[in-house]
Structures are given as C-alpha cells and as structure tokens.
C-alpha positions as CSV (number, residue, x, y, z in Angstrom):
1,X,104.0,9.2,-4.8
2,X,101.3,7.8,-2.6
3,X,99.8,10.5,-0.2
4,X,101.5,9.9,3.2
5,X,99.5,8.3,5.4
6,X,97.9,6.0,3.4
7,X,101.0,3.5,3.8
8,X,98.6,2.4,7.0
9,X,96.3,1.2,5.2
10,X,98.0,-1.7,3.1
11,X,101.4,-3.2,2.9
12,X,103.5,-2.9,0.1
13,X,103.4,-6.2,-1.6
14,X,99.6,-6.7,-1.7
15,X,98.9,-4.3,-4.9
16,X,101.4,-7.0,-6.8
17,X,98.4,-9.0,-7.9
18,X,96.0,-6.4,-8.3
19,X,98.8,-4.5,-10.5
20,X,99.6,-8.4,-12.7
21,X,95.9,-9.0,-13.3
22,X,94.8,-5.4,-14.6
23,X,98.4,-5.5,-17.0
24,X,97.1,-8.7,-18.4
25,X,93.9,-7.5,-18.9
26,X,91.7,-6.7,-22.0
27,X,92.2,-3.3,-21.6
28,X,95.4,-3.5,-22.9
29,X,95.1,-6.1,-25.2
30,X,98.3,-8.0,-25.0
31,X,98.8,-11.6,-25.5
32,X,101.9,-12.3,-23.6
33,X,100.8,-12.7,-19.9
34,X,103.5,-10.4,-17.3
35,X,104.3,-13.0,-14.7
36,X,106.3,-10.5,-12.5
37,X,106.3,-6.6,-11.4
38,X,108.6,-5.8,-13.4
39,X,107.3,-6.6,-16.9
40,X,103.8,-5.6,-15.6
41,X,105.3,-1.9,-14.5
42,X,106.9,-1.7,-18.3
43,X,103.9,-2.8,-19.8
44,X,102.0,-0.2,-17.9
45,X,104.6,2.8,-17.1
46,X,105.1,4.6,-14.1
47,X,102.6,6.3,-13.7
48,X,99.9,4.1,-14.5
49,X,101.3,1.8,-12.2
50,X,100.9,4.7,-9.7
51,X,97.2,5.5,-10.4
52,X,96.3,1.7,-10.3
53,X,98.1,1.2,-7.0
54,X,96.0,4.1,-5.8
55,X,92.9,2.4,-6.6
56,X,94.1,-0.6,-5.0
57,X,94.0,1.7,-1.8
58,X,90.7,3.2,-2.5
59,X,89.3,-0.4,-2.7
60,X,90.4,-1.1,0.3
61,X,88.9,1.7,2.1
62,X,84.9,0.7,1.0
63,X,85.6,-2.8,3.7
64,X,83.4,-2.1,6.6
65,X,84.1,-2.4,9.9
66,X,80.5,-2.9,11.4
67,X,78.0,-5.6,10.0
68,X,75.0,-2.8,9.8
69,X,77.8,-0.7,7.3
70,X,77.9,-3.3,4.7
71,X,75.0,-2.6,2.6
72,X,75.4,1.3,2.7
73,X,79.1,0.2,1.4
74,X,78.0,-2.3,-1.3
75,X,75.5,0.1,-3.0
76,X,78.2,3.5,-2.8
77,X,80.8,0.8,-4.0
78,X,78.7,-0.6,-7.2
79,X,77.9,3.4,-8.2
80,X,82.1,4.5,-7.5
81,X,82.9,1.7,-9.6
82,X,80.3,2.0,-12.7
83,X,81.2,5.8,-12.2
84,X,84.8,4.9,-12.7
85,X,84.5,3.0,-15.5
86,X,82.6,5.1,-17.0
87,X,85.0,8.0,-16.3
88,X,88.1,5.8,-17.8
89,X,86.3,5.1,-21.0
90,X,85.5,9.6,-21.7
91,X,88.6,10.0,-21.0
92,X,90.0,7.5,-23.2
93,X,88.2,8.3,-25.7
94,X,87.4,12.0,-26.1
95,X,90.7,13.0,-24.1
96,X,94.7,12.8,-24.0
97,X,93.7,12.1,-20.2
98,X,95.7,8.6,-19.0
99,X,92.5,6.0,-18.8
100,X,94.1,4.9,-15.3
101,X,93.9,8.4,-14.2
102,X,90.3,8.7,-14.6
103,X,89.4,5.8,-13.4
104,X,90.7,7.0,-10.2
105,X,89.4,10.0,-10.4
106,X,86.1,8.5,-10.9
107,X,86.5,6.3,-7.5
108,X,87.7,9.7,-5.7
109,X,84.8,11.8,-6.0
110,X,82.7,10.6,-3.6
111,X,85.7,9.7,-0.8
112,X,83.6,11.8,1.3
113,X,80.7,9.6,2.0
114,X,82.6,6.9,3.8
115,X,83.1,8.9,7.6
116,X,79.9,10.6,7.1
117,X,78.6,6.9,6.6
118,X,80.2,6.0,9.4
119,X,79.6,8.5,11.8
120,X,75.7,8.5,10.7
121,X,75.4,5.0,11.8
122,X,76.0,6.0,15.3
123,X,72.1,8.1,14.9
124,X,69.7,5.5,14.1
125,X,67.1,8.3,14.0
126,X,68.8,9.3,10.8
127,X,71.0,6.5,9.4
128,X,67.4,4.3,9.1
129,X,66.3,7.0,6.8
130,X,67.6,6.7,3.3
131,X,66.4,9.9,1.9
132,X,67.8,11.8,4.9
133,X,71.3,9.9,4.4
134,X,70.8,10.5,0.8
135,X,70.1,14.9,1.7
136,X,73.8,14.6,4.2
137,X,75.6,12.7,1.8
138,X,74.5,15.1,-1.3
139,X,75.7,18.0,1.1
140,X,78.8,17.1,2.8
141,X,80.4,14.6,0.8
142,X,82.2,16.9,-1.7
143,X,83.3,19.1,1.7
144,X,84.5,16.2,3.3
145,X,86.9,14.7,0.4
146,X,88.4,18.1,-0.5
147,X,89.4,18.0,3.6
148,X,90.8,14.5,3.5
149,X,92.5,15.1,0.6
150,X,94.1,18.1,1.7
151,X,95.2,16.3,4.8
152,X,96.5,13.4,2.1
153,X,98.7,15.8,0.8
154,X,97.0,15.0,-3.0
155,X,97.6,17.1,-6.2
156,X,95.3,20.2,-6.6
157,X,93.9,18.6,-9.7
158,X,92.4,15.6,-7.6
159,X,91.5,17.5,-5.1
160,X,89.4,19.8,-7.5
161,X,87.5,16.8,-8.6
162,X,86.4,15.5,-5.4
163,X,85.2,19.7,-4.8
164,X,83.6,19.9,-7.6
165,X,81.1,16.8,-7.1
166,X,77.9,17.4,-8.7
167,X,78.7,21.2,-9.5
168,X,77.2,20.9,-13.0
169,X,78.1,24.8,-14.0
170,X,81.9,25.2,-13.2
171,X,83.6,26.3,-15.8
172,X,87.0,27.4,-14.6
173,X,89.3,27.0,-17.8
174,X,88.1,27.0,-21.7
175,X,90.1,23.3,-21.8
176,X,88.7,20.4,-19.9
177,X,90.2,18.9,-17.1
178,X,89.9,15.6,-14.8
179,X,87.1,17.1,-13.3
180,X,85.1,17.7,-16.0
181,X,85.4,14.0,-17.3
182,X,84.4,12.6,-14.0
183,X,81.4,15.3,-13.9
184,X,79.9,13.9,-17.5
185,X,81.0,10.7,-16.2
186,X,78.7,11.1,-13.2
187,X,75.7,13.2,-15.5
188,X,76.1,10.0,-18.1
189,X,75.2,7.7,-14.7
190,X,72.5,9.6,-13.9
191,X,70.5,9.0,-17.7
192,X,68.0,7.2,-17.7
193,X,67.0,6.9,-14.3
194,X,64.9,9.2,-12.0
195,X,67.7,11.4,-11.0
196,X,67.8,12.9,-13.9
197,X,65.0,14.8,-14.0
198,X,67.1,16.9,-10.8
199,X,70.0,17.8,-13.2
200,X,70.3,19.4,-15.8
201,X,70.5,18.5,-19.3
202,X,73.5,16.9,-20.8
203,X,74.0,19.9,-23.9
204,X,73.1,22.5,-21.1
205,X,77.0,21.7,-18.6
206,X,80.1,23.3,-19.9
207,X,81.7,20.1,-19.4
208,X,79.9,18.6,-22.2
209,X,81.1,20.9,-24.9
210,X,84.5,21.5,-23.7
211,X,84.7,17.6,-24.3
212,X,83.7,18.5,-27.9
213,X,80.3,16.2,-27.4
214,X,78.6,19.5,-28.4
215,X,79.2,18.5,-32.2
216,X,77.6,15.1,-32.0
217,X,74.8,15.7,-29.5
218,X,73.4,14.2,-26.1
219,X,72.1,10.9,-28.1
220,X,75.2,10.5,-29.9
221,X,76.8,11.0,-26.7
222,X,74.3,8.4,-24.7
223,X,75.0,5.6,-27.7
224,X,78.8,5.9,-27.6
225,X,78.6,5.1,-24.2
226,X,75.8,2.5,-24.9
227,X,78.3,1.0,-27.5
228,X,81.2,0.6,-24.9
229,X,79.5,-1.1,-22.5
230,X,81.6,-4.3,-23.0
231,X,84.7,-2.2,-22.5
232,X,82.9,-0.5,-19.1
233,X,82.0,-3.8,-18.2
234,X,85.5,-4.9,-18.5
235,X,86.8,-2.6,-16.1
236,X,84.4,-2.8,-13.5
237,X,85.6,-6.7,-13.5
238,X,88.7,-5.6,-12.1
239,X,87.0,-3.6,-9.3
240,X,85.2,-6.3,-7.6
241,X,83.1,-6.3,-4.5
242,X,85.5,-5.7,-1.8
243,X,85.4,-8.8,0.4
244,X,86.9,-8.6,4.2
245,X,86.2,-9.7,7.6
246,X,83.4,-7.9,9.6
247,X,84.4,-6.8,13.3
248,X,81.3,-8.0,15.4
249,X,79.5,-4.8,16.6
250,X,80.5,-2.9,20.0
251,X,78.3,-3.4,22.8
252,X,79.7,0.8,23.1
253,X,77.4,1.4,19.7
C-alpha cells in the first residue's frame, strides 16, 4: 500500500501513464505494447506496479514551489535519478532484489534534502552558499527521511535505507539488503569524481563484498557498470526532469 498521506499529493489516475510507458519499456523487453492498466499491471505484477507508482510520487515531490528552488531541485533531481538507476541495475544484477524496488530505493535516500532545501531558502546568508548547503544537507538529510518516513508509516527496510545514507561501515546482517545496494549504488556515483577521494575505497565497505563484488574486484566492478550504461541510461529516460508550474515568490519571503 501507499503510505497514508501521500494520497495528497496526486490523484489516482495520473500514474496510469507513467505505469503504460515504463511496462512498454526496454527494460522489459516486450514487443506487444499494453494499451490499458490492466495488461500493464500483468505484465509487471503487483508489486512492481506498487514500487513504480511510488516513484511516480517521489517525482512529484522534486516540483518547486518558488522560482529561486528550481535549480537546487534540478541538480538533487539529476543525482536521485542517476543514483536510481544505478541502484536498479546492482540489484538486478548481483541480487534476487526486484529492479523496481531499488530503483525506489535509490530515489528515497536522499528524501531528506527537499524541506531542509526549503526551509534554507528562507536564510539567504546560508542558502547563497553552496558548500555550507552542501555541510547541512550532508548532516541532516539522512535524519530528516528516516523522520518523514516514520510519519509515512513505510516499511522498516525503506526506512533503513534512507538512515543509513552515506554510512559506508554498517554492517548489520552477513546478507545484503536494500540498503547496501543503494550504498554501492551511491559509492559507484561517487568514482571518478572529486568526492571520492572523501570516501573510502570501494573493496574497503562491507557492502561491497556482501554483494559478492569482492571476487571480481573494484575495476571489474567500475566496468560492469561502465558496460550497462545503455541500460542506466534507459532508466533514467523514464525519470525525466520534473516539469510544473512555478508559484511567483511571496512578497512574505
């Protein structure tokens, strides 16, 4: 079931579309289009429906209200969806993990940073400062999703993914879990750029060899990634930009 309260947020009948276009996507390679709900739901099941409904939702919750928001939402949005992706493809392919499930794990994790976005652009003092929006959002944003998705009433193994955001070393079980995919998912994100060199090495977190990537290596790990890219690409097609309206700014801000 969706978490109560979300039922706000959308009406029922707009994820139709969103649901159609992703069950005649690539990603699950059919030929036959579905031209209703229903065929789409059999194509797809239950719940994979469920979890692709639920990003629907998520989607919508990146649409700013303020002008000044939308380029602090556009840059969180193009790193939750690559980090999405990226988390669908691990888990599809190291793990009996549902693809869909990941992938909404992967746009979870950082759920956090959209009211502490919000609420920082009320302090232009800090909001007009990257690094220090970076520093709040690096130390509040798992905090704030494990609240909200407490209050959302979500299953204790989505909530432990948003809690454990960026906690390289947890190692609660000796089998992997969500969490762990989206973690690697996240550490994979980071290679390659200068955030790297501020966490630690890919062989070095528990997730990583509890996904059995100890046996190949961190290059062999880097290239399988490297050789899905049409596949990751694929997926982030069918999380697009979210595109709405902007609410002229309050004379009250």
């Amino acid at each position: 079931m969706m978490p109560l309260g979300w039922s706000v947020l959308i009406s029922p009948c707009q994820p139709i579309a969103y649901i159609l276009r992703i069950a005649n996507s690539p990603l699950y390679g059919r030929v036959d289009p579905c031209n209703d709900t229903q065929s789409a739901i059999i194509r797809l099941g239950y719940n994979s429906t469920r979890n692709i409904s639920m990003t629907f939702v998520l989607r919508s919750m990146f649409k700013p209200k303020l002008r000044k928001l939308i380029p602090h939402m556009q840059k969180l949005w193009l790193k939750v969806s690559h980090l999405a992706a990226l988390s669908a493809v691990l888990a599809d392919r190291l793990t009996d993990f549902e693809h869909e499930m990941a992938l909404t794990a992967g746009m979870m994790q950082d759920i956090g940073a959209l009211p502490i976005i919000t609420k920082l652009s009320r302090y232009p003092d800090v909001f007009n400062q990257p690094h220090k929006v970076a520093e709040i959002l690096d130390q509040y944003t798992a905090r704030v999703g494990t609240l909200m998705l407490h209050k959302w009433n979500f299953q204790e193994e989505m909530v432990e993914v948003v809690r454990s955001r960026k906690d390289w070393m947890r190692d609660k079980s000796p089998q992997a879990d969500l969490a762990d995919i989206v973690l690697l998912a996240r550490l994979h994100f980071y290679v390659g750029t200068p955030h790297m060199r501020r966490h630690p090495a890919l062989y070095k977190v528990p997730a990583f060899m509890k996904l059995g990537l100890d046996k190949a290596g961190p290059k062999e790990s880097i290239e399988a990634l490297s050789e899905a890219r049409q596949e990751i690409a694929e997926i982030k097609q069918l999380l697009p930009m979210p595109e709405m309206p902007v609410r002229k700014r309050s004379k009250l801000l």
